[in-house]
mmCIF file of the N, C-alpha and C atoms, coordinates in Angstrom:
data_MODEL
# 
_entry.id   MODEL 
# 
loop_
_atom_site.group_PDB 
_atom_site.id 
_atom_site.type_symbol 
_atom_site.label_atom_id 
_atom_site.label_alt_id 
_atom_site.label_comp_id 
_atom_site.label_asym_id 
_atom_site.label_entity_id 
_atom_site.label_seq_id 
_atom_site.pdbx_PDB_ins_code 
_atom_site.Cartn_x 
_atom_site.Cartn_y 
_atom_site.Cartn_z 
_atom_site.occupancy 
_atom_site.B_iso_or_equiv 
_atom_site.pdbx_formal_charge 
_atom_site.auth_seq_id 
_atom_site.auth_comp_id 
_atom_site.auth_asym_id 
_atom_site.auth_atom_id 
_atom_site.pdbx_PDB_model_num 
ATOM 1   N N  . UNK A 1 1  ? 44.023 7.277   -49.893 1.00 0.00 ? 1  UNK A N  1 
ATOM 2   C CA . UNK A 1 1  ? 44.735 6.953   -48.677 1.00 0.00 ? 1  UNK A CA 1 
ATOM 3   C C  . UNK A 1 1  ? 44.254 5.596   -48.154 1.00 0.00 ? 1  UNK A C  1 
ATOM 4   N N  . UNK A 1 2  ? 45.404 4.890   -47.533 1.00 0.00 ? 2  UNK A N  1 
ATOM 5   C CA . UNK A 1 2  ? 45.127 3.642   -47.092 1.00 0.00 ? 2  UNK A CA 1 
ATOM 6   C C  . UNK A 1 2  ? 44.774 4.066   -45.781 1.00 0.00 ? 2  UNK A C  1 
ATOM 7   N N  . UNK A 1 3  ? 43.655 3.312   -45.307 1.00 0.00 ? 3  UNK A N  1 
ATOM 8   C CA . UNK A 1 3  ? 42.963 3.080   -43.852 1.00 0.00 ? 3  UNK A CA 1 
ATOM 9   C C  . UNK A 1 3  ? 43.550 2.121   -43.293 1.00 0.00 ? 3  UNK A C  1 
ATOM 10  N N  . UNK A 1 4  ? 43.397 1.660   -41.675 1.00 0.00 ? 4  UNK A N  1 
ATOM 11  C CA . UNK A 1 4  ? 44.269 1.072   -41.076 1.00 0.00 ? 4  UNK A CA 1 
ATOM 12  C C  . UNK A 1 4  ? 43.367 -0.413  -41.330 1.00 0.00 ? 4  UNK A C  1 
ATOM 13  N N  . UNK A 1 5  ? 42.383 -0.433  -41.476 1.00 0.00 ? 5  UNK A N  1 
ATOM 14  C CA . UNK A 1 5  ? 41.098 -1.678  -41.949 1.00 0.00 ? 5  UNK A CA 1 
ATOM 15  C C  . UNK A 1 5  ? 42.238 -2.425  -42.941 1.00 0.00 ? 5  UNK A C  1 
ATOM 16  N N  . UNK A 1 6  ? 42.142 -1.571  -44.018 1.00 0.00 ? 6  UNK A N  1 
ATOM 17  C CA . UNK A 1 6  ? 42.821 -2.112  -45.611 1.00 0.00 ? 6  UNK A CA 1 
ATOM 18  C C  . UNK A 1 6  ? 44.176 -2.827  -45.393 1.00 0.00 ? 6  UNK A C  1 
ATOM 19  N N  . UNK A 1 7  ? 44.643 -2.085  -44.102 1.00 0.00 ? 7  UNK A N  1 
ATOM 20  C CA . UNK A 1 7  ? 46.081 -2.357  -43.948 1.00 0.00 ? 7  UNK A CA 1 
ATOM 21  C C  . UNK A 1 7  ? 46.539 -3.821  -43.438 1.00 0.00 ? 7  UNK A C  1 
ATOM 22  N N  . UNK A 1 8  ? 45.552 -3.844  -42.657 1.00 0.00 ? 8  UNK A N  1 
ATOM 23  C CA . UNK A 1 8  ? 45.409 -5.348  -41.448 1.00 0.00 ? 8  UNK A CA 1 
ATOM 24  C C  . UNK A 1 8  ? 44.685 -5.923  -42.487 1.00 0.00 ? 8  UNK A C  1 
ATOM 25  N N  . UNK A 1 9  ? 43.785 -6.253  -43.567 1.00 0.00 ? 9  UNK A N  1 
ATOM 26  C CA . UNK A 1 9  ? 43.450 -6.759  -44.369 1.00 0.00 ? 9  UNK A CA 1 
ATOM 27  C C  . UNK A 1 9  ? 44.333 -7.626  -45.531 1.00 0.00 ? 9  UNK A C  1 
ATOM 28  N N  . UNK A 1 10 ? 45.163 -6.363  -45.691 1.00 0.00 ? 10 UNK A N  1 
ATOM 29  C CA . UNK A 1 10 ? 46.120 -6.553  -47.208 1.00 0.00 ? 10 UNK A CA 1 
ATOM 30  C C  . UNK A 1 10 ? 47.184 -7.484  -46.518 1.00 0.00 ? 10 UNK A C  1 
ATOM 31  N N  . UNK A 1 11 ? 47.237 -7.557  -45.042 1.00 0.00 ? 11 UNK A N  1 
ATOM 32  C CA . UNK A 1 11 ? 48.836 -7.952  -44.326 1.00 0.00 ? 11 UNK A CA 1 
ATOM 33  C C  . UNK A 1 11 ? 48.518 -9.323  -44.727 1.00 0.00 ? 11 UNK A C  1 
ATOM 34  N N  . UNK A 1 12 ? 47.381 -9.733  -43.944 1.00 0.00 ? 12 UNK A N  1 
ATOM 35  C CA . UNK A 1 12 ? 46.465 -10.788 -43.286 1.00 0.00 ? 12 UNK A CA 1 
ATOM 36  C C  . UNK A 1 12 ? 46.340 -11.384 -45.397 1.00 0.00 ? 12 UNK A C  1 
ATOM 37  N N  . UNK A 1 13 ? 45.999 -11.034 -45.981 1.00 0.00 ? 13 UNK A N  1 
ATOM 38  C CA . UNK A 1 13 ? 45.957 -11.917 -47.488 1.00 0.00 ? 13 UNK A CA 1 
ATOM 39  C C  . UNK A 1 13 ? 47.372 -12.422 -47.610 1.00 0.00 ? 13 UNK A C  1 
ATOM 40  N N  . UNK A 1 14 ? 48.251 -11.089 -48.061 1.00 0.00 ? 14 UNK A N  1 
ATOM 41  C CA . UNK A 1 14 ? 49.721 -11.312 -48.581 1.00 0.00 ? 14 UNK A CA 1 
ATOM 42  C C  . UNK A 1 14 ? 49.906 -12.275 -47.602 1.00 0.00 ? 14 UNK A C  1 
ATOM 43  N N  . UNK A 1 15 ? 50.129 -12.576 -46.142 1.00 0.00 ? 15 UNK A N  1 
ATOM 44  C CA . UNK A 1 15 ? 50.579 -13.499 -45.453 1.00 0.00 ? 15 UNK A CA 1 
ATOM 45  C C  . UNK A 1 15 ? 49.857 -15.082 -45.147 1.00 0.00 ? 15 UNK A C  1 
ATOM 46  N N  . UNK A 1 16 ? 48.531 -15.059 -46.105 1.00 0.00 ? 16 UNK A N  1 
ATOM 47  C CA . UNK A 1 16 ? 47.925 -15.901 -45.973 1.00 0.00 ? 16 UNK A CA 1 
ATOM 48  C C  . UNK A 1 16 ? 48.461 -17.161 -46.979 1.00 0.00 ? 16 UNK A C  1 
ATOM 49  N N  . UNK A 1 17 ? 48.894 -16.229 -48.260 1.00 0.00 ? 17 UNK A N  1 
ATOM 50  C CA . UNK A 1 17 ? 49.031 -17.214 -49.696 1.00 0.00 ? 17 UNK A CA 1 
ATOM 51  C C  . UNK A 1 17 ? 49.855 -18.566 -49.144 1.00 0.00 ? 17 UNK A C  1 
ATOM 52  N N  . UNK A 1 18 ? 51.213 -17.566 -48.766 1.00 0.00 ? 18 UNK A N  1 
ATOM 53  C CA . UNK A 1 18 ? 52.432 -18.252 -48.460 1.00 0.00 ? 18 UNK A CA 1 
ATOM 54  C C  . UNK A 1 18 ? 52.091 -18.999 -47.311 1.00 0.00 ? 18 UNK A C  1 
ATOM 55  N N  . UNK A 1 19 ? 51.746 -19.190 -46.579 1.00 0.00 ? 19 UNK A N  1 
ATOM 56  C CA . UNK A 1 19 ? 51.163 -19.593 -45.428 1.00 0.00 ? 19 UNK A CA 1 
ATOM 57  C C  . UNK A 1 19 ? 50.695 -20.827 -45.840 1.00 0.00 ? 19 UNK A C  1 
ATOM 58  N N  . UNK A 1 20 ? 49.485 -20.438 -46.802 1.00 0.00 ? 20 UNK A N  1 
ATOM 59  C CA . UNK A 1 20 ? 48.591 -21.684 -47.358 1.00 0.00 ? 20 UNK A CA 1 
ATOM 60  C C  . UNK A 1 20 ? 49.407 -22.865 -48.141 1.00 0.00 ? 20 UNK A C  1 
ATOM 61  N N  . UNK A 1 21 ? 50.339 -22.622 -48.627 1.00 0.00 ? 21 UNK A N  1 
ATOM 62  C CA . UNK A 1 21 ? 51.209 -23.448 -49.566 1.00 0.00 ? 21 UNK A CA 1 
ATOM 63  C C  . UNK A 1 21 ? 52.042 -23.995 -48.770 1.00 0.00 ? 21 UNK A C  1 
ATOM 64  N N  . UNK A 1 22 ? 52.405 -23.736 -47.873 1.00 0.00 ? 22 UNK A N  1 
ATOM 65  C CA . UNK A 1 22 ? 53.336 -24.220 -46.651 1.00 0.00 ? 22 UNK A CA 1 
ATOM 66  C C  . UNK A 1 22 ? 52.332 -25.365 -46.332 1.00 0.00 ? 22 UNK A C  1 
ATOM 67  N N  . UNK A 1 23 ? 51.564 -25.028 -45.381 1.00 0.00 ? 23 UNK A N  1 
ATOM 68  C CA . UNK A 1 23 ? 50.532 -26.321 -44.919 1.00 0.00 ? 23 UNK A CA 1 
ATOM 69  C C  . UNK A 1 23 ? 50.170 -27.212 -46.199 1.00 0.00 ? 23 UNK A C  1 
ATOM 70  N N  . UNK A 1 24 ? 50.264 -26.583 -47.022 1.00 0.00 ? 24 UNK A N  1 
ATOM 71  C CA . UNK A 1 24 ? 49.657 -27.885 -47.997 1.00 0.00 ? 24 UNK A CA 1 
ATOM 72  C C  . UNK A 1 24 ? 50.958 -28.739 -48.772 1.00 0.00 ? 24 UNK A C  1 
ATOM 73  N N  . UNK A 1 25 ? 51.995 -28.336 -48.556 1.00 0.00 ? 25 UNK A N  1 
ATOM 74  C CA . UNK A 1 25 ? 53.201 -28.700 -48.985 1.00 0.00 ? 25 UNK A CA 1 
ATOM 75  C C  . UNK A 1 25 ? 53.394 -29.633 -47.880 1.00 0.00 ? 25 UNK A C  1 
ATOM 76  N N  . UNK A 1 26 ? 53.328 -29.638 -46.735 1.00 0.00 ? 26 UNK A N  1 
ATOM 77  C CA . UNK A 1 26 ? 53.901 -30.086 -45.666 1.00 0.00 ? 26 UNK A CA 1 
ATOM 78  C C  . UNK A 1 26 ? 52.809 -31.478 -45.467 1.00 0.00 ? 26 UNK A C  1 
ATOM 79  N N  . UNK A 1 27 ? 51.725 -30.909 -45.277 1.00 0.00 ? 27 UNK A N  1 
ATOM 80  C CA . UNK A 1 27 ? 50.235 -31.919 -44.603 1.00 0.00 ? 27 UNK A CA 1 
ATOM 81  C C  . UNK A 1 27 ? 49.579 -32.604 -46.459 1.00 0.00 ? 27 UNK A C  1 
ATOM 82  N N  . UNK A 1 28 ? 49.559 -31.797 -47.061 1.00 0.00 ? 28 UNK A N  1 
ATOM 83  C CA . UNK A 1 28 ? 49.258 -32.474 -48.350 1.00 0.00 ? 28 UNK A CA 1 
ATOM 84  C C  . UNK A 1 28 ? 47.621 -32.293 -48.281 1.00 0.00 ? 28 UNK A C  1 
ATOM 85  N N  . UNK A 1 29 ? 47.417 -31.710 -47.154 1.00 0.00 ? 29 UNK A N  1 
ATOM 86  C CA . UNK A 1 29 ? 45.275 -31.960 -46.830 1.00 0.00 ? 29 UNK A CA 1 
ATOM 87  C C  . UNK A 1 29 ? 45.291 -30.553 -47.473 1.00 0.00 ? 29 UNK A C  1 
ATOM 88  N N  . UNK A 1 30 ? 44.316 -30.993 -48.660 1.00 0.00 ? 30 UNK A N  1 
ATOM 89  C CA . UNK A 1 30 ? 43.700 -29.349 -49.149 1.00 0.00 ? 30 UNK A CA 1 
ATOM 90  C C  . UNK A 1 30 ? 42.626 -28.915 -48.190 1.00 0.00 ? 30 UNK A C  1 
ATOM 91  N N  . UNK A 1 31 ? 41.848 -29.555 -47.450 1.00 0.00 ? 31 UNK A N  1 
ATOM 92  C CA . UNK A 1 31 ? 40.380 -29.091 -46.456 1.00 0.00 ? 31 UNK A CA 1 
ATOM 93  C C  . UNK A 1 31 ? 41.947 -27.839 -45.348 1.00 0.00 ? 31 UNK A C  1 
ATOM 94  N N  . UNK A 1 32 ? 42.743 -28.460 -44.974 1.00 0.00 ? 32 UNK A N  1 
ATOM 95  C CA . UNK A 1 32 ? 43.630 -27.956 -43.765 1.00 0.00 ? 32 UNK A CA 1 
ATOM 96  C C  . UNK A 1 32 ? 43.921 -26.359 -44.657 1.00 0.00 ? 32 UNK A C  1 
ATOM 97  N N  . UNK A 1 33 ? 44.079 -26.859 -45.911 1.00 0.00 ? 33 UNK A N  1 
ATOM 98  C CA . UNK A 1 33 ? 44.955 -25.620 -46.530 1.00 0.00 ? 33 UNK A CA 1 
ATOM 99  C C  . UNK A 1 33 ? 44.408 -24.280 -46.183 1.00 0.00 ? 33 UNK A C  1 
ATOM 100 N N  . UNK A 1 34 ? 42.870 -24.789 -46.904 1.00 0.00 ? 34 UNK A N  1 
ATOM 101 C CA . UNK A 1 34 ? 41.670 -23.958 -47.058 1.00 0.00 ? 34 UNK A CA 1 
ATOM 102 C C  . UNK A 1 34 ? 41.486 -23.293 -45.842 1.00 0.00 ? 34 UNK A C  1 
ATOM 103 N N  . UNK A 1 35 ? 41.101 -23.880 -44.756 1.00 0.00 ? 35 UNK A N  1 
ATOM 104 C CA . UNK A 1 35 ? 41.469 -23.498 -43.283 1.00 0.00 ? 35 UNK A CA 1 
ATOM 105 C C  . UNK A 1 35 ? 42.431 -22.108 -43.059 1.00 0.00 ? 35 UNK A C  1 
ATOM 106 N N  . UNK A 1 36 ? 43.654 -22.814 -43.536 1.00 0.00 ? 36 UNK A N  1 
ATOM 107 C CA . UNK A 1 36 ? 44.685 -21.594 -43.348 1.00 0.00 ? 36 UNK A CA 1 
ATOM 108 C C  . UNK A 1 36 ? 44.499 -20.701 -44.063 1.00 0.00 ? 36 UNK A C  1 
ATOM 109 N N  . UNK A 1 37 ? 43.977 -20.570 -44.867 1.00 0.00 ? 37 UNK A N  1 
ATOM 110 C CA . UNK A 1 37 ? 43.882 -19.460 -46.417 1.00 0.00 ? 37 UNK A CA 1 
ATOM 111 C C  . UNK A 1 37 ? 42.415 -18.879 -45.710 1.00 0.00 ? 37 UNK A C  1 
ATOM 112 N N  . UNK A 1 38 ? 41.342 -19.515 -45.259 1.00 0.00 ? 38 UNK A N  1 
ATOM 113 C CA . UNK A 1 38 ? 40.760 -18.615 -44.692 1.00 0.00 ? 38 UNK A CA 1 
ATOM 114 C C  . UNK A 1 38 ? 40.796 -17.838 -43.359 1.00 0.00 ? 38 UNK A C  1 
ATOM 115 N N  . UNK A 1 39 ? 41.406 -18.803 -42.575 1.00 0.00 ? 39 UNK A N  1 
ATOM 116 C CA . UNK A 1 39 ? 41.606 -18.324 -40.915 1.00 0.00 ? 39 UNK A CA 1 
ATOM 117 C C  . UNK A 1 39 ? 42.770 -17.005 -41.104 1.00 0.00 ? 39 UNK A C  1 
ATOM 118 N N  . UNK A 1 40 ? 43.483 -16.711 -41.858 1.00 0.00 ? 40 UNK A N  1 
ATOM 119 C CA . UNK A 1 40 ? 44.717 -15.921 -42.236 1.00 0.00 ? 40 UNK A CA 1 
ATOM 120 C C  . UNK A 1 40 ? 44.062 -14.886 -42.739 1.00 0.00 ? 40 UNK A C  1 
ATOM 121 N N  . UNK A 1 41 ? 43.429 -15.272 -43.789 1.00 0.00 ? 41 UNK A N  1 
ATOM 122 C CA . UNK A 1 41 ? 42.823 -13.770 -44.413 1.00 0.00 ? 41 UNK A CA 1 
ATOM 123 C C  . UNK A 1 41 ? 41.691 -13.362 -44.663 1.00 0.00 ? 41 UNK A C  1 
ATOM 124 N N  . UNK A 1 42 ? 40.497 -13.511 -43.419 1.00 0.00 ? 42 UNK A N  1 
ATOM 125 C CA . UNK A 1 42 ? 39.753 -12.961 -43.333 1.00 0.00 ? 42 UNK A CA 1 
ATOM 126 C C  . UNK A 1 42 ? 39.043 -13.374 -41.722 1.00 0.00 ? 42 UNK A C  1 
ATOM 127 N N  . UNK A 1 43 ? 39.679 -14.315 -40.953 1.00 0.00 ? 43 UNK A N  1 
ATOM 128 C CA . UNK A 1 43 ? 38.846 -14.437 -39.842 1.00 0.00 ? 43 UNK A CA 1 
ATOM 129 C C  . UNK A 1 43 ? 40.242 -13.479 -39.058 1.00 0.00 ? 43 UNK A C  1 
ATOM 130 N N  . UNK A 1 44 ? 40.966 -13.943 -39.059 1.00 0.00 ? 44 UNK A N  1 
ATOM 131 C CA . UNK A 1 44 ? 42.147 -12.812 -38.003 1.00 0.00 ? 44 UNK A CA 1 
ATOM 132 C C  . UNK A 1 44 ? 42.273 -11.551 -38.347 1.00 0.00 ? 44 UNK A C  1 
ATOM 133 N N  . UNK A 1 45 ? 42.058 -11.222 -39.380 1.00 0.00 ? 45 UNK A N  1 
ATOM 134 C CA . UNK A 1 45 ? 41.775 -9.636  -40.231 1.00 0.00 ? 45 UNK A CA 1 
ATOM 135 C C  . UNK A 1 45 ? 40.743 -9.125  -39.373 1.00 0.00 ? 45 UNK A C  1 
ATOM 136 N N  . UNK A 1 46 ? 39.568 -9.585  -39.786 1.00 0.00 ? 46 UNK A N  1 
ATOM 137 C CA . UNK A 1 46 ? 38.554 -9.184  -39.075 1.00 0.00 ? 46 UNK A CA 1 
ATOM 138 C C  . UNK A 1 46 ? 38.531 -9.172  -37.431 1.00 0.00 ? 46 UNK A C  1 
ATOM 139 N N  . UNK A 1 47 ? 38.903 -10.111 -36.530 1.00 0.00 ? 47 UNK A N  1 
ATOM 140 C CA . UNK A 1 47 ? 39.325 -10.290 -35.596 1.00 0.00 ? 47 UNK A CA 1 
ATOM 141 C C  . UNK A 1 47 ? 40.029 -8.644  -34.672 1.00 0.00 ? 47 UNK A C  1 
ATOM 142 N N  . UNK A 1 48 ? 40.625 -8.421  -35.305 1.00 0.00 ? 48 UNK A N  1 
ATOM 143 C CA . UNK A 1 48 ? 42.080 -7.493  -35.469 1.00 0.00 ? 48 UNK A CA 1 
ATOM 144 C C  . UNK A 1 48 ? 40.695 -6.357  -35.326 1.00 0.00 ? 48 UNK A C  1 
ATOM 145 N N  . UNK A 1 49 ? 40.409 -6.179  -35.968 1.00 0.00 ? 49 UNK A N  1 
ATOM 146 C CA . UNK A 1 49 ? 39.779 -4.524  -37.065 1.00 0.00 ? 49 UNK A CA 1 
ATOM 147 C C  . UNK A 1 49 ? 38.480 -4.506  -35.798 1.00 0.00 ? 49 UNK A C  1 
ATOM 148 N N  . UNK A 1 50 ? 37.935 -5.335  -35.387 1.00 0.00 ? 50 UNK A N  1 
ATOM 149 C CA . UNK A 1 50 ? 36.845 -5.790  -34.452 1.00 0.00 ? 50 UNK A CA 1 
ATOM 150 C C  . UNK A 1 50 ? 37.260 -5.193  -33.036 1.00 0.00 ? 50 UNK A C  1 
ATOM 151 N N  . UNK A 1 51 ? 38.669 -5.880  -32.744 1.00 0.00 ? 51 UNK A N  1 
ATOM 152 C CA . UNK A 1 51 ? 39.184 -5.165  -31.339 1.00 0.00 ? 51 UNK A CA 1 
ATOM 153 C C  . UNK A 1 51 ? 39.760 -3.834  -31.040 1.00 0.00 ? 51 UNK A C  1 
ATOM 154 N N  . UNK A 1 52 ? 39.773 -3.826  -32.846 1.00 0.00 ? 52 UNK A N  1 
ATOM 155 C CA . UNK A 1 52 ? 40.426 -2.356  -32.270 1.00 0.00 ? 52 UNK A CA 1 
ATOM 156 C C  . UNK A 1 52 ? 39.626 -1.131  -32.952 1.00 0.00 ? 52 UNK A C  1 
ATOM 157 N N  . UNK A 1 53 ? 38.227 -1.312  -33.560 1.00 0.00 ? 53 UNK A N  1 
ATOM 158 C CA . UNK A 1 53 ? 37.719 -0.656  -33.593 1.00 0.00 ? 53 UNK A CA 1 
ATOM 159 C C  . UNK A 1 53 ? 36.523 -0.283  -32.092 1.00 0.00 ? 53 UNK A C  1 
ATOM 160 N N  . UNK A 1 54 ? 36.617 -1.710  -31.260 1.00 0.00 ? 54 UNK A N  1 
ATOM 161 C CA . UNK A 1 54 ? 35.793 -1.662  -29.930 1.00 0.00 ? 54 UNK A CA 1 
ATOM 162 C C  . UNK A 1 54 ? 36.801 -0.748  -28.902 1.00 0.00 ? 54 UNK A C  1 
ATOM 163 N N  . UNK A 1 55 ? 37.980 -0.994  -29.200 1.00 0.00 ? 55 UNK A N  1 
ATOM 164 C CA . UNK A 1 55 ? 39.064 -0.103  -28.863 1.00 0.00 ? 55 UNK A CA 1 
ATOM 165 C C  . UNK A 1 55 ? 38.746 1.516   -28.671 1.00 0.00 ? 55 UNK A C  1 
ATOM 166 N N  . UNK A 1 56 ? 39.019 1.581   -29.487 1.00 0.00 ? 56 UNK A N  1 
ATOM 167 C CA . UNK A 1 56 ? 38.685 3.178   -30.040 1.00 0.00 ? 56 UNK A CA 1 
ATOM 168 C C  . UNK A 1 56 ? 37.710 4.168   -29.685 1.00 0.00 ? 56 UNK A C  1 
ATOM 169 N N  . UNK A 1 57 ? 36.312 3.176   -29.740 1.00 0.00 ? 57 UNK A N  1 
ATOM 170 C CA . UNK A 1 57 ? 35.190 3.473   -28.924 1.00 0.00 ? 57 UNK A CA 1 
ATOM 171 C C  . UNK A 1 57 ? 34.581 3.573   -27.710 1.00 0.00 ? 57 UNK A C  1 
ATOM 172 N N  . UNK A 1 58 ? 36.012 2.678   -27.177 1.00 0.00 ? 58 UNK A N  1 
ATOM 173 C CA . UNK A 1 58 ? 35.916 2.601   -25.326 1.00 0.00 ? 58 UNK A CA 1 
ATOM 174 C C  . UNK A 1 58 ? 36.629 4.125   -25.097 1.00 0.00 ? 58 UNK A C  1 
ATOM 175 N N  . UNK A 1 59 ? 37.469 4.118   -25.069 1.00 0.00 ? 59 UNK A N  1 
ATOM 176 C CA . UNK A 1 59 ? 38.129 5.426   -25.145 1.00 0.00 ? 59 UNK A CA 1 
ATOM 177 C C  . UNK A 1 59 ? 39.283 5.993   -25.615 1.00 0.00 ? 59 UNK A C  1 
# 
């Protein structure tokens, strides 16, 4: 079974790729790309999973 972690994880990659190729198609800066490819799929993932696991625990 998928957990809701995996879920906001898997969104946050799949939506990162396309994402990343856009900015680098557009700006041509690979440092910017990289940026997006990481800020997409793993700092807003985590972000996400962070608030709403503090969520959960508040009440």
């Amino acid at each position: 079974m998928v957990t809701r972690e995996q879920r906001v994880v898997l969104t946050g990659v799949v939506l990162s790729i396309p994402a990343t190729y856009l900015v680098y198609t557009l700006t041509g800066s690979f440092p910017l790309a990289g940026a997006t490819l990481l800020g997409l799929g793993f700092v807003i993932p985590s972000g996400i999973n962070g608030y709403r696991d503090e969520e959960t625990t508040r009440g």
